[in-house]
PQR file of N, CA, C, O and H, with PARSE charges and radii, in Angstrom:
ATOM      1  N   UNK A   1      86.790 178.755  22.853 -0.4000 1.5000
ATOM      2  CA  UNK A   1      86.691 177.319  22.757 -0.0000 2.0000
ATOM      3  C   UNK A   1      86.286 176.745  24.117  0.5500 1.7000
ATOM      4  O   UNK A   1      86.693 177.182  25.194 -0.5500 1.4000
ATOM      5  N   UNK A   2      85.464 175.749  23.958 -0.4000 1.5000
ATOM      6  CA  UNK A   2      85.066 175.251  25.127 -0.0000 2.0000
ATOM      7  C   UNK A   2      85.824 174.596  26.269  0.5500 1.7000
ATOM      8  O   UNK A   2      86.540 173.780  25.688 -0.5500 1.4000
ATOM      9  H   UNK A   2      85.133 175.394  23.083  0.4000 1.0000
ATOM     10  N   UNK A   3      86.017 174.518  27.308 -0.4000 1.5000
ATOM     11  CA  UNK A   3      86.779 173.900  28.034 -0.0000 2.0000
ATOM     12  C   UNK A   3      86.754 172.196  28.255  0.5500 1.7000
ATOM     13  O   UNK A   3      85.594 172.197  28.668 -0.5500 1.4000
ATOM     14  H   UNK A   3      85.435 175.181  27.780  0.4000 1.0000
ATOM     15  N   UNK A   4      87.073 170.976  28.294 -0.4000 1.5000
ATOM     16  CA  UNK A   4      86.882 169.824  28.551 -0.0000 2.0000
ATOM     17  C   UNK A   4      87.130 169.650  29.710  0.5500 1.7000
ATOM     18  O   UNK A   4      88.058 170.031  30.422 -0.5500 1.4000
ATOM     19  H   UNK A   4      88.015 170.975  27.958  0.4000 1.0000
ATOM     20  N   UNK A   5      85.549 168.566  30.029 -0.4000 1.5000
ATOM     21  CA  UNK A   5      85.007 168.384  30.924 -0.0000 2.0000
ATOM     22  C   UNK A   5      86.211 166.694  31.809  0.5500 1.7000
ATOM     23  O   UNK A   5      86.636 165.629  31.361 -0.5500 1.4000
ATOM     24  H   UNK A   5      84.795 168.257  29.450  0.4000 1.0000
ATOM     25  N   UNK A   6      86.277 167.410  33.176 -0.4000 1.5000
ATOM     26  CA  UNK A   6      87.005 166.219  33.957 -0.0000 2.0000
ATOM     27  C   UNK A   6      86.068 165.204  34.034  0.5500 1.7000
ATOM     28  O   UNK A   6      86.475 164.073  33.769 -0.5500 1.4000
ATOM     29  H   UNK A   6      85.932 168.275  33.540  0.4000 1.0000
ATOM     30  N   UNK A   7      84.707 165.374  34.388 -0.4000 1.5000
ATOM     31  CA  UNK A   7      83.784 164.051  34.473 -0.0000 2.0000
ATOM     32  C   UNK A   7      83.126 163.645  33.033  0.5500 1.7000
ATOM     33  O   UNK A   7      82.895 164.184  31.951 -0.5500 1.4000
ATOM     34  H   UNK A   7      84.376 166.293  34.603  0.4000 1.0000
ATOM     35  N   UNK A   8      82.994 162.623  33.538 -0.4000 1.5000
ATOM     36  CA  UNK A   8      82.796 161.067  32.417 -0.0000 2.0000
ATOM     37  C   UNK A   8      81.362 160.793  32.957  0.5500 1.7000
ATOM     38  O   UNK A   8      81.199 160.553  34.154 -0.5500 1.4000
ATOM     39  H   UNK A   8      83.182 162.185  34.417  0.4000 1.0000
ATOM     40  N   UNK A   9      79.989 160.838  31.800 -0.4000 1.5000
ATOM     41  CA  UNK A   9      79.012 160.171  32.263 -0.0000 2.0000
ATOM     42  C   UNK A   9      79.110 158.741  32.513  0.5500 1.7000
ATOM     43  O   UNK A   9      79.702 157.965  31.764 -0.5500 1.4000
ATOM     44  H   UNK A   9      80.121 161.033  30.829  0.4000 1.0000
ATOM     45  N   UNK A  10      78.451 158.381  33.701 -0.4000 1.5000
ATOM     46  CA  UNK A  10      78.940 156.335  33.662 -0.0000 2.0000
ATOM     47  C   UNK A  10      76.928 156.015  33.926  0.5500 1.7000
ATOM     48  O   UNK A  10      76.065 156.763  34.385 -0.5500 1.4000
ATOM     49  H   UNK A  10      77.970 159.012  34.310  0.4000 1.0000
ATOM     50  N   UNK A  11      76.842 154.522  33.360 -0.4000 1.5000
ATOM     51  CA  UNK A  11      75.444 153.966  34.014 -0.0000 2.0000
ATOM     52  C   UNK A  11      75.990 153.204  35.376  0.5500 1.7000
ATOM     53  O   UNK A  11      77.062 152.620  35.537 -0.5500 1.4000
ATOM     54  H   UNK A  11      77.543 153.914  32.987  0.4000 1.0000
ATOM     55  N   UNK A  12      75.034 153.377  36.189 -0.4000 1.5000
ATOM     56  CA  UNK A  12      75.313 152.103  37.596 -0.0000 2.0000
ATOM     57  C   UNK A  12      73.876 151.300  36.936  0.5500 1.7000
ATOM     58  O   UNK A  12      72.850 151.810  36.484 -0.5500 1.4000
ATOM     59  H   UNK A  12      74.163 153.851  36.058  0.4000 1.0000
ATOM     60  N   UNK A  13      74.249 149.896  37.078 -0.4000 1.5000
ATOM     61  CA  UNK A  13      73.187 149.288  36.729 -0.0000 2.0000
ATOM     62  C   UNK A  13      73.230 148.071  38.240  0.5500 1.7000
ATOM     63  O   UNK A  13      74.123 147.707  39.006 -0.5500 1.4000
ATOM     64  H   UNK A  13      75.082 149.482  37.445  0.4000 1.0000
ATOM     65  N   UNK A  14      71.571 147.719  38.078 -0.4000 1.5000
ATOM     66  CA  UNK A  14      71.474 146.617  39.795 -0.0000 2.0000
ATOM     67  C   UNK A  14      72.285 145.167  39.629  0.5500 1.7000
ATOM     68  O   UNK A  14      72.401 144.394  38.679 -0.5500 1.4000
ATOM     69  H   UNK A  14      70.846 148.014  37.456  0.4000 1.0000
ATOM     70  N   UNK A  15      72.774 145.159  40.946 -0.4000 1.5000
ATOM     71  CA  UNK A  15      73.578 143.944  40.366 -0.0000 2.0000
ATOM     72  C   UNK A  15      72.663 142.478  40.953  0.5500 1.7000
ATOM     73  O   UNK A  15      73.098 141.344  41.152 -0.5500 1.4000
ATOM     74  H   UNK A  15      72.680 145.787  41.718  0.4000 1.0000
ATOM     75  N   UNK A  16      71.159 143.060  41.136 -0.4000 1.5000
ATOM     76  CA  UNK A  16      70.153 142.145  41.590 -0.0000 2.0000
ATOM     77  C   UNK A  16      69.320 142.089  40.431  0.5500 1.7000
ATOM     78  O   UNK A  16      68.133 141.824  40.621 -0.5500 1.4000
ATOM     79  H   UNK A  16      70.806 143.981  40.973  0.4000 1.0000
ATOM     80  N   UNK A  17      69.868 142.362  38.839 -0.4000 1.5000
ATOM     81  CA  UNK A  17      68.936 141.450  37.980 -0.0000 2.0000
ATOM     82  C   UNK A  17      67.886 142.074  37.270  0.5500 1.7000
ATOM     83  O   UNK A  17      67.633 141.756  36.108 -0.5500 1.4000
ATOM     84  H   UNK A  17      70.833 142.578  38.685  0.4000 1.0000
ATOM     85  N   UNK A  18      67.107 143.149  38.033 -0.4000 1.5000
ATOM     86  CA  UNK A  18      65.920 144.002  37.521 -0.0000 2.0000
ATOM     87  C   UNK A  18      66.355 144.687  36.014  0.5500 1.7000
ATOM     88  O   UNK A  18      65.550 144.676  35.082 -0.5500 1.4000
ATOM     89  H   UNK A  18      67.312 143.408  38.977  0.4000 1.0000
ATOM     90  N   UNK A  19      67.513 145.193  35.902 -0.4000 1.5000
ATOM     91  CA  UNK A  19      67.169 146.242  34.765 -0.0000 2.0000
ATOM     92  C   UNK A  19      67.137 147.567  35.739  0.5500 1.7000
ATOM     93  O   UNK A  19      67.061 148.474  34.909 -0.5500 1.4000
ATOM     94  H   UNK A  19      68.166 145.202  36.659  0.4000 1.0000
ATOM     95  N   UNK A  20      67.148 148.005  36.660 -0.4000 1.5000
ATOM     96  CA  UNK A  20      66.761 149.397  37.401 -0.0000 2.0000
ATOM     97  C   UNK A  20      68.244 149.903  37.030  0.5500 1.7000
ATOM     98  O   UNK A  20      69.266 149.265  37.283 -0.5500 1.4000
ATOM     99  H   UNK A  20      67.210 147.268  37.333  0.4000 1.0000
ATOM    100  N   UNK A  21      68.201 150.965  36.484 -0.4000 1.5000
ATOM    101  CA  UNK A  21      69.829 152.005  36.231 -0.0000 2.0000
ATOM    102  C   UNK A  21      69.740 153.345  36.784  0.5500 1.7000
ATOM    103  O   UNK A  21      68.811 154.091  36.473 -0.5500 1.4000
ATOM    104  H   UNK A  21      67.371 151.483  36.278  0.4000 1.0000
ATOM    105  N   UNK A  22      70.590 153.662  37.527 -0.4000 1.5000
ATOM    106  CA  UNK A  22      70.839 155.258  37.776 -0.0000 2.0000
ATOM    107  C   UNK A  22      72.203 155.812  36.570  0.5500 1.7000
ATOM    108  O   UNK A  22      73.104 155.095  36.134 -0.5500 1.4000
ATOM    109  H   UNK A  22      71.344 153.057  37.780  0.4000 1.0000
ATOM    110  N   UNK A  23      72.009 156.999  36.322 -0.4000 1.5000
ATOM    111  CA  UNK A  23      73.475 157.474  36.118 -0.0000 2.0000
ATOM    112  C   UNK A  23      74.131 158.814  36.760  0.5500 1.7000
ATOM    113  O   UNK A  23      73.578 159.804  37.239 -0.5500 1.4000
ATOM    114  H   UNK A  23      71.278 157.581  36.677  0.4000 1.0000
ATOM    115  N   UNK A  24      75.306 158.541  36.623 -0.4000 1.5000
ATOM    116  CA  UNK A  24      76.446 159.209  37.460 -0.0000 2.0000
ATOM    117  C   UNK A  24      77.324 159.831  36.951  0.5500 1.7000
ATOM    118  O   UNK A  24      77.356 159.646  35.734 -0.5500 1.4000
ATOM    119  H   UNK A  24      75.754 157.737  36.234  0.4000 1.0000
ATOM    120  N   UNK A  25      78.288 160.692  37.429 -0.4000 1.5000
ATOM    121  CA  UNK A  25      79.318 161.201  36.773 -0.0000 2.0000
ATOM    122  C   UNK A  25      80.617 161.101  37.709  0.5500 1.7000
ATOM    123  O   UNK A  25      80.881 161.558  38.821 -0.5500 1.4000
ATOM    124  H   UNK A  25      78.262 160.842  38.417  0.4000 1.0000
ATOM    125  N   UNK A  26      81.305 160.320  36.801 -0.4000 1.5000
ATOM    126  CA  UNK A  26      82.893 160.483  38.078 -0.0000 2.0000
ATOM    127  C   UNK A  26      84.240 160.774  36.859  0.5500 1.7000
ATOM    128  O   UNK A  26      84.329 160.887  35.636 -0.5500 1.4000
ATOM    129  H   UNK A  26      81.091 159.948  35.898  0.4000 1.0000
ATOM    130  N   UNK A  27      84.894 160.796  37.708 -0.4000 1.5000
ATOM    131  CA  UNK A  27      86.236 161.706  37.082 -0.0000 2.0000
ATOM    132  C   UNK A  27      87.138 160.790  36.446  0.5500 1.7000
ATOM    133  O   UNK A  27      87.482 159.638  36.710 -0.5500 1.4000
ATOM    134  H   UNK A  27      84.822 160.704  38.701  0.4000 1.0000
ATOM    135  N   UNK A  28      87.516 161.843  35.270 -0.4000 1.5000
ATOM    136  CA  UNK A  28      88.143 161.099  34.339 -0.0000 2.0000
ATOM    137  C   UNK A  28      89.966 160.393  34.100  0.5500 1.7000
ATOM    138  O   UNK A  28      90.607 159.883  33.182 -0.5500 1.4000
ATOM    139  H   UNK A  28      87.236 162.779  35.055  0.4000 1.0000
ATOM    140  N   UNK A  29      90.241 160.841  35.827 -0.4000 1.5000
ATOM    141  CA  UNK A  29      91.247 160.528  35.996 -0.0000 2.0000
ATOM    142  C   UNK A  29      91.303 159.493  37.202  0.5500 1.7000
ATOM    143  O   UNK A  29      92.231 159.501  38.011 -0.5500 1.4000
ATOM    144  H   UNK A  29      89.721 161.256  36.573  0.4000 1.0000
ATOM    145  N   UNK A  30      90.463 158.791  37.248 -0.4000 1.5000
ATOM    146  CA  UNK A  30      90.066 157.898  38.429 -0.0000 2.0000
ATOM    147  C   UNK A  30      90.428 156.986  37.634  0.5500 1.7000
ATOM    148  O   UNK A  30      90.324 157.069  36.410 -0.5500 1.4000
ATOM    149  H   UNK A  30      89.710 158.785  36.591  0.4000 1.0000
ATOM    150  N   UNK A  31      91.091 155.605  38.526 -0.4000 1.5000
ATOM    151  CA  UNK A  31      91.130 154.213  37.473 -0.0000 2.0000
ATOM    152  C   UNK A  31      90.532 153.036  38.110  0.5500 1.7000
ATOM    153  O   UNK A  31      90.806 151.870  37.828 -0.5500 1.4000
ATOM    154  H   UNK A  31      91.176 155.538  39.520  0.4000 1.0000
ATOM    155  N   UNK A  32      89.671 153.446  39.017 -0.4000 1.5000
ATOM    156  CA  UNK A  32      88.485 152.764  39.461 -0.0000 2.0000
ATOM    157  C   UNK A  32      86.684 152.900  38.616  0.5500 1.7000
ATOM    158  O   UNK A  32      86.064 153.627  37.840 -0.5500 1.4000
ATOM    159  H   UNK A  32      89.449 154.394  39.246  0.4000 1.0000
ATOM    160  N   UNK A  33      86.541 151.868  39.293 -0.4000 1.5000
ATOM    161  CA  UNK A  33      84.906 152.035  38.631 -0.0000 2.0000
ATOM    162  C   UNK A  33      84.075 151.787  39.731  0.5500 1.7000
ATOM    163  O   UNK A  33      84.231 150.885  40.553 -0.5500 1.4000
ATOM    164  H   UNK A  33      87.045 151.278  39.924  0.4000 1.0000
ATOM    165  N   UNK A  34      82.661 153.123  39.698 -0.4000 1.5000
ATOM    166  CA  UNK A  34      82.111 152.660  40.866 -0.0000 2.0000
ATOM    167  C   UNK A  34      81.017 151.471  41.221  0.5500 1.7000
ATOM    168  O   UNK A  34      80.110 151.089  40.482 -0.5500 1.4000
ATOM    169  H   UNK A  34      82.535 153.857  39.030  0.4000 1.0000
ATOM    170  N   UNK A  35      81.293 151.052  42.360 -0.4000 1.5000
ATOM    171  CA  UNK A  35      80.331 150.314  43.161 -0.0000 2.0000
ATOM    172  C   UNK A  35      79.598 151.310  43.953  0.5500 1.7000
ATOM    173  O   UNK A  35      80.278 151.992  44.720 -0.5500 1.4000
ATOM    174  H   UNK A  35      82.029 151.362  42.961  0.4000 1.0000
ATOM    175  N   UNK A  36      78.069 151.558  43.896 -0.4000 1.5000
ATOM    176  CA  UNK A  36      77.504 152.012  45.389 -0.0000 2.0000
ATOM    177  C   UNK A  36      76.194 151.107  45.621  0.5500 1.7000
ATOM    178  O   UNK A  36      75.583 150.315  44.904 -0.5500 1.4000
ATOM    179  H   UNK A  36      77.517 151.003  43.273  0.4000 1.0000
ATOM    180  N   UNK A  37      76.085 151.421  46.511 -0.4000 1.5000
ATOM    181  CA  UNK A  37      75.118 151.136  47.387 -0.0000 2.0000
ATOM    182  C   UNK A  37      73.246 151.714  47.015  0.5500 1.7000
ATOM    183  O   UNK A  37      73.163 152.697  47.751 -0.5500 1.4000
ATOM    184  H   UNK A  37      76.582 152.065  47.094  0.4000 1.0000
ATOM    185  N   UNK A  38      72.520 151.642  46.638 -0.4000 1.5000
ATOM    186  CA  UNK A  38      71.801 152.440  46.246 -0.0000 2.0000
ATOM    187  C   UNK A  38      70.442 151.983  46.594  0.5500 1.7000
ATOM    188  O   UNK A  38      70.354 151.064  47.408 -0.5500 1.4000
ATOM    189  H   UNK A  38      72.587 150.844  46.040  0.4000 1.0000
ATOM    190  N   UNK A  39      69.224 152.566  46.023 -0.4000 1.5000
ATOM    191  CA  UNK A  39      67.476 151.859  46.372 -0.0000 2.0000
ATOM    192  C   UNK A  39      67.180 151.033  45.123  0.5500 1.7000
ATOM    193  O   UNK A  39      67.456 151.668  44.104 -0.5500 1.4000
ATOM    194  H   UNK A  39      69.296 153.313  45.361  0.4000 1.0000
ATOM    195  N   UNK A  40      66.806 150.079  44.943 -0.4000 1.5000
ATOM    196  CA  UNK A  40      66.417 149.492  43.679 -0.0000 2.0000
ATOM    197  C   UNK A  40      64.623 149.129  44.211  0.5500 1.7000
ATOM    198  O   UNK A  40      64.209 148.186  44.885 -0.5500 1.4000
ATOM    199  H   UNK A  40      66.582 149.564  45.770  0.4000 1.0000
ATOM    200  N   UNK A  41      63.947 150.160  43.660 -0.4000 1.5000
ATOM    201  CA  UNK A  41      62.519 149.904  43.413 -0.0000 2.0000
ATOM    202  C   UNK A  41      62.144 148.447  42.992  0.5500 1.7000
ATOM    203  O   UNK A  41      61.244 148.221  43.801 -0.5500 1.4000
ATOM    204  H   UNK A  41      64.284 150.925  43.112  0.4000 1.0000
ATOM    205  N   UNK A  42      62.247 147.495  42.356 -0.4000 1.5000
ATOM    206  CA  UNK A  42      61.998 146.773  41.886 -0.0000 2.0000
ATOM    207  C   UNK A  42      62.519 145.032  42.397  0.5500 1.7000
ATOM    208  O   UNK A  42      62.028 143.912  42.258 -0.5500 1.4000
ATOM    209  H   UNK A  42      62.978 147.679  41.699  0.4000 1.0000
ATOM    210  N   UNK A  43      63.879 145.644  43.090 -0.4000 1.5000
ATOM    211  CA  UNK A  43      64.431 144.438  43.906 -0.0000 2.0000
ATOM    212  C   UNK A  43      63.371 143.959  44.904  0.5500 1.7000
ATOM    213  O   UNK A  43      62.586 144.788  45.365 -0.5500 1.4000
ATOM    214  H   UNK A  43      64.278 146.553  43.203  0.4000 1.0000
ATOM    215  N   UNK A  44      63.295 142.557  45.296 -0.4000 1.5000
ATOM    216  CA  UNK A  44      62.551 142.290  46.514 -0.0000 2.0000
ATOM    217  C   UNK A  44      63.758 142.010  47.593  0.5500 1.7000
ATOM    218  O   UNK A  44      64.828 141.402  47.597 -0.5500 1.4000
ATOM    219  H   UNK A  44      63.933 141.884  44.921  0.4000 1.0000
ATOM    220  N   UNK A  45      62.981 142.795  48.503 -0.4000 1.5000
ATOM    221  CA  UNK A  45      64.025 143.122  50.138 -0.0000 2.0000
ATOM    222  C   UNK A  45      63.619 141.327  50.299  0.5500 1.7000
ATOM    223  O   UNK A  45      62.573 140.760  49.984 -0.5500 1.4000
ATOM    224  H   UNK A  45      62.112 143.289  48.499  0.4000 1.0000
ATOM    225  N   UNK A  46      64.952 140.723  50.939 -0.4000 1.5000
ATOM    226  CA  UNK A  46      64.761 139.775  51.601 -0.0000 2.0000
ATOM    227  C   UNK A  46      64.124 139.298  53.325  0.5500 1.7000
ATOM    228  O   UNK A  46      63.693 138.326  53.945 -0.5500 1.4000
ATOM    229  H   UNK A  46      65.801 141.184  51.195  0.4000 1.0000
ATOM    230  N   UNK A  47      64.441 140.752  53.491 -0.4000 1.5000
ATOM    231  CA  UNK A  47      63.647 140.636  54.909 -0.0000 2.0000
ATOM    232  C   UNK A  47      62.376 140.462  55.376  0.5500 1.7000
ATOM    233  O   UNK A  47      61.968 139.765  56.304 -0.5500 1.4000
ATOM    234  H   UNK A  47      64.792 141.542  52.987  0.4000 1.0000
ATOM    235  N   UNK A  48      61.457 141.614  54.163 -0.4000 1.5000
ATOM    236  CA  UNK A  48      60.515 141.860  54.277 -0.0000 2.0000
ATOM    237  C   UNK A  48      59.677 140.987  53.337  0.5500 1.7000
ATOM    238  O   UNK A  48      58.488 140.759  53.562 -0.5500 1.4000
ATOM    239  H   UNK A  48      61.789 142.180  53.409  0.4000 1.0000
ATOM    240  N   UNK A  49      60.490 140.394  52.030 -0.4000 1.5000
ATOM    241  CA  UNK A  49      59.310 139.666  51.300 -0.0000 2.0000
ATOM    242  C   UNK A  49      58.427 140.692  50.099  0.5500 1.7000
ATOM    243  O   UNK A  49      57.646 140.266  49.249 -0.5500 1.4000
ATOM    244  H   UNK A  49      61.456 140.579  51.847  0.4000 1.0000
ATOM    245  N   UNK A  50      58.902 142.436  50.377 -0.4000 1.5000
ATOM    246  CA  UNK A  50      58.159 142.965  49.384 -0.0000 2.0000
ATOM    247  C   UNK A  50      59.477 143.905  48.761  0.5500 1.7000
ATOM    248  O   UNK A  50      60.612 144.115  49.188 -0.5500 1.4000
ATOM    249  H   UNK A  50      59.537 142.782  51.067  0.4000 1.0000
ATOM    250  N   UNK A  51      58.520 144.485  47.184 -0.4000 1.5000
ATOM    251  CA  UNK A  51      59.429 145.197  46.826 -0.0000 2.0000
ATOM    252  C   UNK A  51      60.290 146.317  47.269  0.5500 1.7000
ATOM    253  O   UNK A  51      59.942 146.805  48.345 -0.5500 1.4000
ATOM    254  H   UNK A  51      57.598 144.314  46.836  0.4000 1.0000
ATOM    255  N   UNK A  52      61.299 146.830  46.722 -0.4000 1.5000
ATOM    256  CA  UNK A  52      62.254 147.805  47.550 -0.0000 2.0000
ATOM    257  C   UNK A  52      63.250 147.445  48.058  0.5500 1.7000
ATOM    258  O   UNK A  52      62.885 146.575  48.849 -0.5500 1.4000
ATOM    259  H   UNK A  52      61.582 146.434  45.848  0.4000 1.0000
ATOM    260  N   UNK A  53      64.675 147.585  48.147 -0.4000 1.5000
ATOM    261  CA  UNK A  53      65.415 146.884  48.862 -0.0000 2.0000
ATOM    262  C   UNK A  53      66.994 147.714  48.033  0.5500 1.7000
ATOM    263  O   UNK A  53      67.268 147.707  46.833 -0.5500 1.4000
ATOM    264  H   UNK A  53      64.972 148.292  47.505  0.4000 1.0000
ATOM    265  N   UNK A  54      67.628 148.227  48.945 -0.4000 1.5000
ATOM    266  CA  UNK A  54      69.494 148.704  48.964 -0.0000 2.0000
ATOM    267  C   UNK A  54      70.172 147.761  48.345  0.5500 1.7000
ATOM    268  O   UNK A  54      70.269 146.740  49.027 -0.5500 1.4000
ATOM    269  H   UNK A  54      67.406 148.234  49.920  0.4000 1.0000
ATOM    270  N   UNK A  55      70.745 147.707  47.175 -0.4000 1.5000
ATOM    271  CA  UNK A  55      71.576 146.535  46.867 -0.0000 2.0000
ATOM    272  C   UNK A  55      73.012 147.484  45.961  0.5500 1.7000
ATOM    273  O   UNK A  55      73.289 148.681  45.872 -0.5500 1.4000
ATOM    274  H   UNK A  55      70.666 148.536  46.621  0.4000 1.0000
ATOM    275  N   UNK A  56      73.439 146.624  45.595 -0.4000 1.5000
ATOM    276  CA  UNK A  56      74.790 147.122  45.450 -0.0000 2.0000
ATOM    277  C   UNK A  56      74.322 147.343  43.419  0.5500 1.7000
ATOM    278  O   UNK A  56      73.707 146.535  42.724 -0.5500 1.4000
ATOM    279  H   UNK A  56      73.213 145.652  45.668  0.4000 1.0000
ATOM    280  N   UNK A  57      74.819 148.510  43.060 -0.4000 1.5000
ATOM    281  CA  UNK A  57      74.897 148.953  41.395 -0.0000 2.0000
ATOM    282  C   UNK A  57      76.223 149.092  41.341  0.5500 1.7000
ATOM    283  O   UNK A  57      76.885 149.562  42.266 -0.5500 1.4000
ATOM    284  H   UNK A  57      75.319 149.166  43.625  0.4000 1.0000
ATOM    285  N   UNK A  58      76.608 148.764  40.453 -0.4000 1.5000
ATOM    286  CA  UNK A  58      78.089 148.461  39.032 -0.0000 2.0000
ATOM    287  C   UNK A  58      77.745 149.600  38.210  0.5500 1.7000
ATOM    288  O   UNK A  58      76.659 150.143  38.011 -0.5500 1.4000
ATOM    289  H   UNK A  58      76.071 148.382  39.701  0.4000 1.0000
ATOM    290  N   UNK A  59      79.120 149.889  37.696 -0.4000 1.5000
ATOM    291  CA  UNK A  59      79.354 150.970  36.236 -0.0000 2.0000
ATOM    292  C   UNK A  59      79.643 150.062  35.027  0.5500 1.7000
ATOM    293  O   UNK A  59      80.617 149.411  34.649 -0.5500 1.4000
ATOM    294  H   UNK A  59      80.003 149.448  37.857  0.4000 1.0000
ATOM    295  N   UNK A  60      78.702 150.232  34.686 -0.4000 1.5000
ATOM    296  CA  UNK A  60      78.616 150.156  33.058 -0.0000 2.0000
ATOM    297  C   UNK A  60      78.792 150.822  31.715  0.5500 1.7000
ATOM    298  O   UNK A  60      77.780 150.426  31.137 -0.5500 1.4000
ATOM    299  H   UNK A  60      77.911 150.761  34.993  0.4000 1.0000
ATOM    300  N   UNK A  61      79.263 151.376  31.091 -0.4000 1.5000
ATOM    301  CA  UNK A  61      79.251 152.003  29.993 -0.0000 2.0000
ATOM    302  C   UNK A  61      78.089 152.117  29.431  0.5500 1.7000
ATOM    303  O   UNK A  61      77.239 151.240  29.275 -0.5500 1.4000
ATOM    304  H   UNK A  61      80.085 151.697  31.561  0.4000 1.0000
ATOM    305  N   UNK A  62      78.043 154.124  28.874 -0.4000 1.5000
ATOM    306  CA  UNK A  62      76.682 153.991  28.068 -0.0000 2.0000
ATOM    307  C   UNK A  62      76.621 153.570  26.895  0.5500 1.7000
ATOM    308  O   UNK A  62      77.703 153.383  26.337 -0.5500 1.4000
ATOM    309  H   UNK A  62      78.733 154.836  29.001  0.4000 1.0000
ATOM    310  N   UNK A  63      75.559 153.328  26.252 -0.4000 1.5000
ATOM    311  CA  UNK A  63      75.169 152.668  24.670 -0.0000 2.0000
ATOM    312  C   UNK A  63      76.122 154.164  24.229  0.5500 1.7000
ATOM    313  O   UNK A  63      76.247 155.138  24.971 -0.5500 1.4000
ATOM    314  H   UNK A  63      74.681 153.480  26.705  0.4000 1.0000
ATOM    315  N   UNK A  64      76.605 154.049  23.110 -0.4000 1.5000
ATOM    316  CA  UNK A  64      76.739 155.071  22.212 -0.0000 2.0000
ATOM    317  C   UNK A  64      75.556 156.171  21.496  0.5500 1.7000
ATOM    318  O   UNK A  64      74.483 155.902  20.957 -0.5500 1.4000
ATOM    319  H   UNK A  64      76.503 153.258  22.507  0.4000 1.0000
ATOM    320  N   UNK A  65      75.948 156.948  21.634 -0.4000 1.5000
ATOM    321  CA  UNK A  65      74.758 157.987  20.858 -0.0000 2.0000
ATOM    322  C   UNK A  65      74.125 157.680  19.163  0.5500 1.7000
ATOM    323  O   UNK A  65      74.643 157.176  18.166 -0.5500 1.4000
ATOM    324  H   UNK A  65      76.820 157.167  22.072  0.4000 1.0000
ATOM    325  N   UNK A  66      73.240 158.059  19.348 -0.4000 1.5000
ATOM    326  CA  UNK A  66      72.175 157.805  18.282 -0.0000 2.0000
ATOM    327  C   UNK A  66      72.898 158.799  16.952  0.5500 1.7000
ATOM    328  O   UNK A  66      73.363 159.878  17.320 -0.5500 1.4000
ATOM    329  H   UNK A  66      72.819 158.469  20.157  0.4000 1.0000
ATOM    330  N   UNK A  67      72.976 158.536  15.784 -0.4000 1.5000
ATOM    331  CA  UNK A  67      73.149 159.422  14.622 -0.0000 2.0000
ATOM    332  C   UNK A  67      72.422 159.358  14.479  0.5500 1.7000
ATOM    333  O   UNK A  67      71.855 158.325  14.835 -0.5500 1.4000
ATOM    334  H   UNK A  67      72.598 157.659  15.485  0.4000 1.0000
ATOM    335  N   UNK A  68      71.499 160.666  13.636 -0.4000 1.5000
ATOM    336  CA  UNK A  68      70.581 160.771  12.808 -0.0000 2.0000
ATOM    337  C   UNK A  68      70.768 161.141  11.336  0.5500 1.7000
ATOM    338  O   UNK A  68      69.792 161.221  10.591 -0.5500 1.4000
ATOM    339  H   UNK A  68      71.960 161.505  13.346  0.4000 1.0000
TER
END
């Protein structure tokens, strides 16, 4: 029998608006949710005025799986 897995797939989604998502895996005995730091392609950097720019991604829950 298979063993069960300690990590939990999570989405980080941008908390600058785009739609850009990474996903992650953190542990299933954590009672936090992560915040990181990450690249969002699509954000515009405020410094520079062009796209690209580090902004902070949130955990979100994934959609549920598809039945067929």
């Amino acid at each position: 029998m298979a063993k069960k897995s300690s990590a939990l797939k999570v989405r980080l989604e941008s908390t600058a608006g785009t739609g850009y998502r990474y996903y992650a895996k953190r542990s299933t005995k954590a009672e936090y949710k992560i915040n990181k730091k990450k690249y969002d392609p699509w954000a515009e950097n405020p410094e520079t005025g062009k796209k690209g720019a580090h902004v902070l991604f949130e955990e979100k829950k994934l959609p549920p799986a598809k039945k067929n």
